[in-house]
N, C-alpha and C positions, 0 to 999 in steps of 0.2 A: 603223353601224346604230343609229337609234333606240328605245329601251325610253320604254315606253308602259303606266301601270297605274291600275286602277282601285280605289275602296279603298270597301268596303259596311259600315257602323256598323247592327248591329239591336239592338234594345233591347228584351228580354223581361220580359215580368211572373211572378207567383211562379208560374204555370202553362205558362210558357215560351211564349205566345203573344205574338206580335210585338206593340209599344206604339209604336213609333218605328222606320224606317226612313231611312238617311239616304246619303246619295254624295257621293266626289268622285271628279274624274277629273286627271292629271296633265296632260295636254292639254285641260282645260276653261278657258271663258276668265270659268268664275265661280270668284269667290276663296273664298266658304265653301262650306259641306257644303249639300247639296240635298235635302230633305223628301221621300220619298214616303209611300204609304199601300201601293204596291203594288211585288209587282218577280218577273221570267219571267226565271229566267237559264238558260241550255242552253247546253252542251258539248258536243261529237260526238267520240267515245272509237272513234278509227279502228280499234284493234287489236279491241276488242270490239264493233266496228258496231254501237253502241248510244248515245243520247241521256240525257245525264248533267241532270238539271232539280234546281232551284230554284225553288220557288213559295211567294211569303210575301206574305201581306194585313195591314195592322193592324187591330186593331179598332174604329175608327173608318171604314173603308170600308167605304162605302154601295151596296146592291145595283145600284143603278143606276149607279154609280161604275165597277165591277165590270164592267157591262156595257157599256160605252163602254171600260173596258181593252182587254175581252178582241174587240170590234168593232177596236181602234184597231192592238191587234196583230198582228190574224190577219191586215187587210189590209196591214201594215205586212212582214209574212211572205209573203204573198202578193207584195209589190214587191221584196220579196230575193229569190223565187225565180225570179222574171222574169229578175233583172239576173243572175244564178247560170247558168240554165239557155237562156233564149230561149223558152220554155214559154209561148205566148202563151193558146192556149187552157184550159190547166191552170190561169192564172195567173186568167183570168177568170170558172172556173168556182170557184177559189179566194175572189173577192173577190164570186161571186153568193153564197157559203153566206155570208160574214161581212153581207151586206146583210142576207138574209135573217134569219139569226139576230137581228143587233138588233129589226128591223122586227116579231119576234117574240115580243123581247120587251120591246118595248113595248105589242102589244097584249094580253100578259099583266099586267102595269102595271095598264093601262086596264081591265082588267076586276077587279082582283082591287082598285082602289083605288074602284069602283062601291060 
């Protein structure tokens, strides 16, 4: 059996909000740590049928950054549950709310940068 792990570096200011996120993974085929600004991490805790999350921004992400995350993961969740389930129509009514939402906000963008 192969062991497989991942290792998350965050780096807090004197008000403990994230300043630097960074990754590596031991099956990665990059050799230094990797920058993010964002990061969704969830566990499913079978005993207590309940979703264990992690949700950290730096403060340097940008609202429209944010918004292309949270677009990029939902549909991104939406094609794990696909492959999870065979849920075709779930899956599609899944990735119409992620269109939707960006498409929405963008046009809050466009109005609020008028």
């Amino acid at each position: 059996m192969k062991e497989s792990s991942i290792h998350i570096d965050i780096v807090l200011d004197e008000n403990k909000v994230p300043q630097d996120i960074a990754w590596s993974a031991s099956d990665s085929t990059a050799d230094m740590k990797q920058k993010a600004k964002a990061l969704m991490l969830a566990f499913w805790d079978g005993a207590d049928k309940s979703a264990l999350r992690i949700d950290l921004w730096t403060k340097d992400m940008m609202v429209d950054e944010m918004a292309d995350f949270f677009y990029q993961t939902l549909m991104g969740m939406a094609d794990t549950y696909q492959r999870a389930t065979q849920q075709t129509e779930i899956t599609a009514d899944m990735k119409t709310f992620a269109k939707d939402f960006l498409k929405k906000f963008k046009a809050t963008q466009l109005k609020e940068n008028k």
